[in-house]
ROMARMI-283279 format. One record per residue (C-alpha): chain; x, y, z; residue number from 1. Coordinates in Angstrom, 1 decimal, padded with zeros to 4 digits, always signed. Example, Ala and Ser with C-alpha at 12.3 -4.5 7.8 and 13.67 -1.06 7.14 Angstrom:
// ROMARMI-283279
REC  chaine       u       v       w  num
REC       A  +012.3  -004.5  +007.8    1
REC       A  +013.7  -001.1  +007.1    2
END
This chain:
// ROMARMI-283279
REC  chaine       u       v       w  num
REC       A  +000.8  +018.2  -010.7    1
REC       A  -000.3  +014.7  -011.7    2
REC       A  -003.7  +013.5  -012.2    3
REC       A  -003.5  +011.4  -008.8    4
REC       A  -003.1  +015.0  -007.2    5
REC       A  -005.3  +016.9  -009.5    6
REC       A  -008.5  +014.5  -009.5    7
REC       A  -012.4  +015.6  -008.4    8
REC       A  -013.3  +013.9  -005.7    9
REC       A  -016.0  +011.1  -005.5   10
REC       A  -019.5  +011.9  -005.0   11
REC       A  -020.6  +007.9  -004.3   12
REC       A  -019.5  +006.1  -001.2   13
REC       A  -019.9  +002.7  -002.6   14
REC       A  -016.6  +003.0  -004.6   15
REC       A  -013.5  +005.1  -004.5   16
REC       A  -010.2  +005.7  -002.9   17
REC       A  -009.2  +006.8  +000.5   18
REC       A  -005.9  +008.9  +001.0   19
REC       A  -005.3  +008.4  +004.9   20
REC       A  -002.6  +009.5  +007.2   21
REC       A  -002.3  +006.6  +009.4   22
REC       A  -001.7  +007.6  +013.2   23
REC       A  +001.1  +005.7  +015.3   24
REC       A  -000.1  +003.4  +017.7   25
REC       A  -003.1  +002.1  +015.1   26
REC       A  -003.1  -000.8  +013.1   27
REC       A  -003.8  -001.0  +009.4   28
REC       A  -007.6  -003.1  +010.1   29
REC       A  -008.2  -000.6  +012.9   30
REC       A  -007.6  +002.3  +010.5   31
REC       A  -009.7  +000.6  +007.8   32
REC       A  -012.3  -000.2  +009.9   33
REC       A  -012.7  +002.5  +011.1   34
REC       A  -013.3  +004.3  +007.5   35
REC       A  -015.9  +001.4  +006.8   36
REC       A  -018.3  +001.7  +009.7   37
REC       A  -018.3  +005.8  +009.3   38
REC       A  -019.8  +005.3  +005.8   39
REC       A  -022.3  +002.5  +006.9   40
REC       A  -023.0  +005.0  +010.1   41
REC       A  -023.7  +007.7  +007.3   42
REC       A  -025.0  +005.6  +004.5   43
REC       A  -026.6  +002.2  +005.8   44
REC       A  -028.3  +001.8  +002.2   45
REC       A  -024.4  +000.7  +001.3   46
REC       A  -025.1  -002.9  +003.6   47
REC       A  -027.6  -005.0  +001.6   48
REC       A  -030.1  -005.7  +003.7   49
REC       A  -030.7  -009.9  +004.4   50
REC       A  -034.0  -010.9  +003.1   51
REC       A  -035.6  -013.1  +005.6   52
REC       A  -035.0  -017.0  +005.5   53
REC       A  -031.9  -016.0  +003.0   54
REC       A  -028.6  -015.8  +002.9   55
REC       A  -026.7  -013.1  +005.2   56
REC       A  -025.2  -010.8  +002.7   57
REC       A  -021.8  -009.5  +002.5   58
REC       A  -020.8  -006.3  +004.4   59
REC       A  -019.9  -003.4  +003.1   60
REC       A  -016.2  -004.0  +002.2   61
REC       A  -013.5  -002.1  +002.8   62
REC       A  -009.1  -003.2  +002.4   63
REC       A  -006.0  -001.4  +001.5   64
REC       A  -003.1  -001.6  -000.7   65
REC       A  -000.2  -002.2  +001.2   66
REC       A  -000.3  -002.4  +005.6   67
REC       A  +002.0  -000.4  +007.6   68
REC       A  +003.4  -001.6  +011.6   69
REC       A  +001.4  -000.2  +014.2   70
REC       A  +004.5  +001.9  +015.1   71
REC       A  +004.4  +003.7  +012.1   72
REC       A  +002.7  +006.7  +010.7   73
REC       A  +001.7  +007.7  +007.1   74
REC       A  -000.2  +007.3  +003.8   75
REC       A  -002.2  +004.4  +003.7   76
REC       A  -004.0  +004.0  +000.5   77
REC       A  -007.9  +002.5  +001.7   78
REC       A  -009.7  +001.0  -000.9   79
REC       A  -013.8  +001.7  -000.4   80
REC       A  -016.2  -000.3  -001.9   81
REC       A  -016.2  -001.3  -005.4   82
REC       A  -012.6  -000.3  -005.0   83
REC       A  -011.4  -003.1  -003.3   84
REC       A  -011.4  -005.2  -006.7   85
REC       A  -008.6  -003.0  -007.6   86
REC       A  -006.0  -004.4  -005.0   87
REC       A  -004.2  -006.7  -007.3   88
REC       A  -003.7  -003.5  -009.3   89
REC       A  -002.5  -001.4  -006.4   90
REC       A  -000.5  -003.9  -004.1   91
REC       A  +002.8  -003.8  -005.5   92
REC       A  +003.6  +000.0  -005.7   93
REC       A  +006.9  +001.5  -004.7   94
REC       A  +006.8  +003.3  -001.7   95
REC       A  +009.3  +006.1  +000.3   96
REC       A  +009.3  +006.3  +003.9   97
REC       A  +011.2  +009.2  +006.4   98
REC       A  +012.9  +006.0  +009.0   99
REC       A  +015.1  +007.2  +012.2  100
REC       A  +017.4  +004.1  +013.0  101
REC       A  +018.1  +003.5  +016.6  102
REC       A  +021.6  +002.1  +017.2  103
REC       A  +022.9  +000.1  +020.4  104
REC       A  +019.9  -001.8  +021.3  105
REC       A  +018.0  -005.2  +019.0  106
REC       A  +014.9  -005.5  +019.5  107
REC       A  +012.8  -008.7  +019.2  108
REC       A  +010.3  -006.9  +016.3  109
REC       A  +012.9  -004.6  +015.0  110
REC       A  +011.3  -001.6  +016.3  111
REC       A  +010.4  +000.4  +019.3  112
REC       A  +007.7  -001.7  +020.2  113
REC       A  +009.7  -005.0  +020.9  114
REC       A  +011.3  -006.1  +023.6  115
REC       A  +015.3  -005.2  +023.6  116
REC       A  +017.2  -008.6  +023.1  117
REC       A  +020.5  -007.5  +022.9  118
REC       A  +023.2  -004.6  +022.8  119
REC       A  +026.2  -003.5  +021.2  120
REC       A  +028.3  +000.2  +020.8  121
REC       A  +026.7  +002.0  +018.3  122
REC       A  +029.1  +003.7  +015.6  123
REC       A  +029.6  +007.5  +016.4  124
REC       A  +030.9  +008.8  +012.5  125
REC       A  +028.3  +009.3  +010.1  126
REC       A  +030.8  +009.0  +007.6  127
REC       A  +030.8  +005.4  +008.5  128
REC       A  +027.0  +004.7  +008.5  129
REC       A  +027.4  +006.8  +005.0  130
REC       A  +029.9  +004.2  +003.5  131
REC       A  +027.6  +001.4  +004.8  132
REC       A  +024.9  +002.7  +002.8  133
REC       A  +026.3  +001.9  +000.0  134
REC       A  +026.0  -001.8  +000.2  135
REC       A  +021.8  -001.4  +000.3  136
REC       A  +021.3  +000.3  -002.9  137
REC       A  +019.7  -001.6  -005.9  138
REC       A  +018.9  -005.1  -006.1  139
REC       A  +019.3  -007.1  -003.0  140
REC       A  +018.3  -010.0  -000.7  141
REC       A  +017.0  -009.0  +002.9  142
REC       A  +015.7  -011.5  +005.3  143
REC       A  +011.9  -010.3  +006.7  144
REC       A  +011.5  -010.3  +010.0  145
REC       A  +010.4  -012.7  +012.4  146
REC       A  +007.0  -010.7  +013.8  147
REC       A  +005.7  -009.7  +010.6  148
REC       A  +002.6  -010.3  +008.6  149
REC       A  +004.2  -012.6  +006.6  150
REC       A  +001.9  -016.2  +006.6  151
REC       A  +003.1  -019.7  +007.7  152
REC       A  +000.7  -022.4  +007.1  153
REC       A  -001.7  -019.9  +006.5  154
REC       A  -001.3  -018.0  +009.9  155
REC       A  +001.1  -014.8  +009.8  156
REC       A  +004.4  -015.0  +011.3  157
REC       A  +003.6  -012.6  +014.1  158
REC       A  +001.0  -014.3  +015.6  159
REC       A  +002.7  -017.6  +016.2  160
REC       A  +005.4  -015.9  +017.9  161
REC       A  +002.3  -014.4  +020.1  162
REC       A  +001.3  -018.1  +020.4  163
REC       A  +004.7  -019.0  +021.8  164
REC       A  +005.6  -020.8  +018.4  165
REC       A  +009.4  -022.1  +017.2  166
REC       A  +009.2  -019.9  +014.0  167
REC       A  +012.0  -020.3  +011.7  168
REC       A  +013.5  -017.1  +010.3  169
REC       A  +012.3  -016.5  +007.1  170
REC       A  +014.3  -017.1  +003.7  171
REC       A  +015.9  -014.1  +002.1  172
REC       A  +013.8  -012.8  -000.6  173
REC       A  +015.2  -010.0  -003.4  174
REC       A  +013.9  -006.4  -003.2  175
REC       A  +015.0  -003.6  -004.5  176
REC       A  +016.2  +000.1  -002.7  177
REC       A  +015.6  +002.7  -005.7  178
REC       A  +017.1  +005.2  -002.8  179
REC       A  +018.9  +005.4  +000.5  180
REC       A  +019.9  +008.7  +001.7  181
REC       A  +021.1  +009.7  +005.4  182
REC       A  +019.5  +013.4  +005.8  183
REC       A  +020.3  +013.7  +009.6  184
REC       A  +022.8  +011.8  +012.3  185
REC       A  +022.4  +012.2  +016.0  186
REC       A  +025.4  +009.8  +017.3  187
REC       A  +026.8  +011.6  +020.5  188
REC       A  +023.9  +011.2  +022.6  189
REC       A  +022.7  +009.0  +024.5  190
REC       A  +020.2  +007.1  +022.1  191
REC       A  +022.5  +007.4  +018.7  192
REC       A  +020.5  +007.7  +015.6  193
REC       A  +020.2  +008.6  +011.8  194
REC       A  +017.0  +009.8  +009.9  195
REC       A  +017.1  +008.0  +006.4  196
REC       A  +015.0  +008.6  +003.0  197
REC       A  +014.1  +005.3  +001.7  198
REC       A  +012.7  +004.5  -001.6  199
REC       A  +012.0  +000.8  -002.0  200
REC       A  +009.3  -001.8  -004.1  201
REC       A  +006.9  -003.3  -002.6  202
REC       A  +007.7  -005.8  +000.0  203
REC       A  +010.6  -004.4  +001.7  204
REC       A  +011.0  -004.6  +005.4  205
REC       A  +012.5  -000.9  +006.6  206
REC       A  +013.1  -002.9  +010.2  207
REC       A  +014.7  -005.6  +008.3  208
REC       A  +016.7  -002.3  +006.4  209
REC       A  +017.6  -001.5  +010.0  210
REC       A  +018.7  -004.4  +011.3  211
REC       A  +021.2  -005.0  +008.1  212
REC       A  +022.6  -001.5  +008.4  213
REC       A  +023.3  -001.9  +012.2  214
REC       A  +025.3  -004.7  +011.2  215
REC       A  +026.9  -003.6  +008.3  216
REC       A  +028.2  -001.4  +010.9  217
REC       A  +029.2  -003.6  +013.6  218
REC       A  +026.5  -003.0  +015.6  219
REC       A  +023.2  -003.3  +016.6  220
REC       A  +020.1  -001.2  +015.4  221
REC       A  +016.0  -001.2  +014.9  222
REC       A  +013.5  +001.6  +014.0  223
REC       A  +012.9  +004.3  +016.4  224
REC       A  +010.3  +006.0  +013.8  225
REC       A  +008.9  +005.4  +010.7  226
REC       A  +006.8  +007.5  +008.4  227
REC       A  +005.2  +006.2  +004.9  228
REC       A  +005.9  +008.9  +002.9  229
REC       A  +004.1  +008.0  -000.8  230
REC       A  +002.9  +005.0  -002.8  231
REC       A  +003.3  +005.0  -006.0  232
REC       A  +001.6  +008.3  -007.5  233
REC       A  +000.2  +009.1  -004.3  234
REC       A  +001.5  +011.1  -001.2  235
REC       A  +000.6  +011.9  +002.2  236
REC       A  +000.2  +015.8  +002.0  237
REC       A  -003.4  +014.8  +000.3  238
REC       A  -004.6  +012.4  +002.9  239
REC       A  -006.8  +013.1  +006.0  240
REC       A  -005.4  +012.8  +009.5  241
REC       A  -008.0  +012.0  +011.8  242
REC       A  -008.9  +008.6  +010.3  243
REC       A  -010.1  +007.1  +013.6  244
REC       A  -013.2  +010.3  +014.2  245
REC       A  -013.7  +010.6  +010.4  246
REC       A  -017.2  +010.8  +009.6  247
REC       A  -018.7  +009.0  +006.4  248
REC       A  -019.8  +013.0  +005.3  249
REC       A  -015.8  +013.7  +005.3  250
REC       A  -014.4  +010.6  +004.0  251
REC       A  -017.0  +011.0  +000.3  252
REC       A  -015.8  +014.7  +000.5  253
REC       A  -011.8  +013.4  +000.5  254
REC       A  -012.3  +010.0  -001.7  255
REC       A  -011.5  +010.0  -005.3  256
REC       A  -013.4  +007.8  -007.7  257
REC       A  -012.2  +004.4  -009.0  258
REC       A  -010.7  +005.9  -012.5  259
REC       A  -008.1  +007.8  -010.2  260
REC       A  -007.2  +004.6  -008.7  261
REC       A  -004.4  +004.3  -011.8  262
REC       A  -003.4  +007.6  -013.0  263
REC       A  -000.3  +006.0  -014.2  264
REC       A  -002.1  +003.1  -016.8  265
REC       A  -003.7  +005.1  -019.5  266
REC       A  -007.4  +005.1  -020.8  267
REC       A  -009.6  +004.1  -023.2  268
REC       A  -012.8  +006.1  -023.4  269
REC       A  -016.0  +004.0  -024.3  270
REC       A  -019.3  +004.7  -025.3  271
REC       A  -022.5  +004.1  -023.1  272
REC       A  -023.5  +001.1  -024.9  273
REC       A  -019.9  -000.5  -024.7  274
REC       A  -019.6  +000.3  -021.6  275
REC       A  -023.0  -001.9  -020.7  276
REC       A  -021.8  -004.6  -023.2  277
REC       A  -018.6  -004.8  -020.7  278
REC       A  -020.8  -004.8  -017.5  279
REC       A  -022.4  -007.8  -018.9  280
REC       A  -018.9  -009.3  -019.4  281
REC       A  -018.3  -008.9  -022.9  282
REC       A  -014.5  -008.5  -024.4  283
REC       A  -013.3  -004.9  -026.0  284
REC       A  -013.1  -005.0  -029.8  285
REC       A  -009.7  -005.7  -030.6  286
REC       A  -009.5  -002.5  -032.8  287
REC       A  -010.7  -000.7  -029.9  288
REC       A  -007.1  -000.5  -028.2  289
REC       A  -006.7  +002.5  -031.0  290
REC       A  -008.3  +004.5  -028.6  291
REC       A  -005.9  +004.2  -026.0  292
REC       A  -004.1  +007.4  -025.0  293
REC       A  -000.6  +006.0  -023.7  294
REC       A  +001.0  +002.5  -023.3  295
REC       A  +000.1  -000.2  -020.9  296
REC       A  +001.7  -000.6  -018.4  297
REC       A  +003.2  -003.1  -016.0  298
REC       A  +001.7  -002.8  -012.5  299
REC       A  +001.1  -003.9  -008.8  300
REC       A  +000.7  -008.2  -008.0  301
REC       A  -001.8  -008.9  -011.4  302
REC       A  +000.3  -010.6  -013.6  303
REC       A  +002.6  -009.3  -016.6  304
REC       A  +000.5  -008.6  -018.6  305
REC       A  +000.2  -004.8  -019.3  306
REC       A  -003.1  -002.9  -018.0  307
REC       A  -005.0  +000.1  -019.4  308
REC       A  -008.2  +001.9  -017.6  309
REC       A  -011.6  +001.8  -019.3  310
REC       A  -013.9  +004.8  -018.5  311
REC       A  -017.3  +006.0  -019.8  312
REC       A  -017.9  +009.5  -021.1  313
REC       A  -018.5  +010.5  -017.8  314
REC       A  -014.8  +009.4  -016.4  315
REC       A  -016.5  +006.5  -014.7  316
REC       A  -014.3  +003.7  -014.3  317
REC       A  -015.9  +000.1  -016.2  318
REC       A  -013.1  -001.9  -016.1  319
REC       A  -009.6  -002.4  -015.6  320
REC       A  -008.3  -004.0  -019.2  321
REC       A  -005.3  -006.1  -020.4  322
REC       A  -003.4  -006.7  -023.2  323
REC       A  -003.1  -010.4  -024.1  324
REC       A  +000.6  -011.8  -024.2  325
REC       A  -000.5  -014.1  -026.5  326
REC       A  -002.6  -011.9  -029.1  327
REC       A  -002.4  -008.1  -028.4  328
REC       A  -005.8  -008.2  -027.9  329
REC       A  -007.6  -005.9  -025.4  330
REC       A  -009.5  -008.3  -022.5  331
REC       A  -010.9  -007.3  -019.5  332
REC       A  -009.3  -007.7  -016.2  333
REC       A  -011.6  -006.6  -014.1  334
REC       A  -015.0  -005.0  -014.2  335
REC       A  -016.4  -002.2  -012.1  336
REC       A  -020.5  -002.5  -011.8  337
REC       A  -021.7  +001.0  -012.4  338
REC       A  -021.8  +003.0  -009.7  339
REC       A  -025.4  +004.1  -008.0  340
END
């Protein structure tokens, strides 16, 4: 069991992470707001309240790290609180999704939510779906789709299309398919489909996935279903279900704290008064990257520059750290104000 499984759970609601099994039908905000407004229901001390005459303060913040389509179901990682300054960190994971592609029918989003723009006979061998495969594996380019979040002038894709926008196709960009397996096939009735296993890097488009292997196959295609399966070194067996009635009571019972966040970087324990000396925005002593218990690594939309976890004596996370390209130096990324 890894430690992203194995991890006690958060006693604070102003800063942890959020395991959530995203219904179908719900957006990725609605999800997320919904987790936001249980804990200021439960906790209102987590809003700041606006001093009169002043400026309005910020809201309790909550995001994610990574959105899934409406249509689909599955793990979506919610970042609470203080968490949210570890998005950079987390965006950028790989992720394996359960997909059942519909052949015959194109739809305008490239799922079962668009409108059907075209048709064609689906193929009815799985051995040739199987060969097509093939061709999707590794590095490759794949054009997103058209209705996607995807930004154009600062507005996403999808909601210029909405608008009744001319949007341009967007350009191919690479990603990369670390595995493509066909575990069922359905082609002799009367809506012909396959369930696939899809391991991919960030950014991939499983519609887009679709669409290709449809035509790879002389067809037409789009998703039917899609579940998000893991994200990096988390999976959906551990997150809660009923994100949309959640109460702020059950979502601190269910969060893990911040130093869980990266169970992949490794640590470096620091004492109480280093640990204040970083709050106040300080830089590690170079001979403190001793400490550290593994290698840096590589991770989510930051930079190259490999990342370690800073905690307390008490597991607290006080920062996220770097090593310098430049010097080998440890530096600080980002700091995590201590938690109430």
């Amino acid at each position: 069991m890894t430690e992203a499984q194995n991890t006690p759970v958060s006693c604070d609601p102003a800063g942890g992470v959020l395991l959530v099994d995203k219904p179908a039908g719900v957006t990725s905000f609605a999800a997320v707001n919904a987790v936001r407004k249980a804990l200021v229901q439960s906790f209102p001390e987590l809003v700041t309240k606006r001093i009169k005459g002043g400026p309005k303060p910020p809201r309790f913040k909550c995001g994610h790290a990574g959105t899934l389509d409406p249509l689909a179901t599955g793990l979506l990682v919610v970042l609470v609180g203080k968490g949210s300054r570890l998005s950079n960190f987390l965006l950028g994971m790989n992720k394996t999704y359960a997909a059942t592609v519909r052949f015959g029918t194109a739809t305008d989003s490239l799922d079962a939510d668009g409108e059907v723009v075209g048709t064609a006979p689906a193929p009815t061998e799985a051995s040739v779906v199987e060969a097509a495969l093939a061709l999707f594996r590794g590095d490759i380019m794949q054009v997103p789709p058209v209705i996607s979040a995807l930004k154009k002038d600062g507005q996403p894709l999808y909601k210029l299309v909405r608008a009744g926008k001319d949007v341009a196709e967007p350009e191919a960009r690479p990603v990369t398919i670390t595995k493509l397996e066909m575990s069922a096939a359905r082609l002799d009735g009367p809506e012909p489909e396959v369930d696939l296993i899809v391991g991919c890097s960030s950014g991939t488009y499983i519609r887009s996935l679709a669409r290709d292997l449809a035509a790879a196959v002389d067809s037409v295609g789009h998703i039917a279903q899609l579940r998000r399966l893991d994200v990096g070194p988390f999976v959906v067996d551990d997150a809660i279900k009923n994100v949309m009635t959640v109460t702020g009571g059950e979502i601190v019972a269910s969060m893990r704290p911040l130093a869980a966040a990266m169970p992949q970087a490794p640590k470096m324990v620091v004492t109480e008064d280093e640990a204040a000396s970083i709050r106040l925005g300080h830089q590690p002593d170079p001979a403190w990257v001793e400490r550290l218990d593994g290698t840096p690594v590589n991770m989510g939309k930051a930079g190259t520059e490999p990342l370690f976890r800073m905690v307390d004596g008490a597991g607290e996370l006080v920062a996220v750290g770097r090593v310098d390209e430049a010097s080998g130096e440890p530096r600080i990324a980002v700091g995590i104000p201590r938690q109430q």
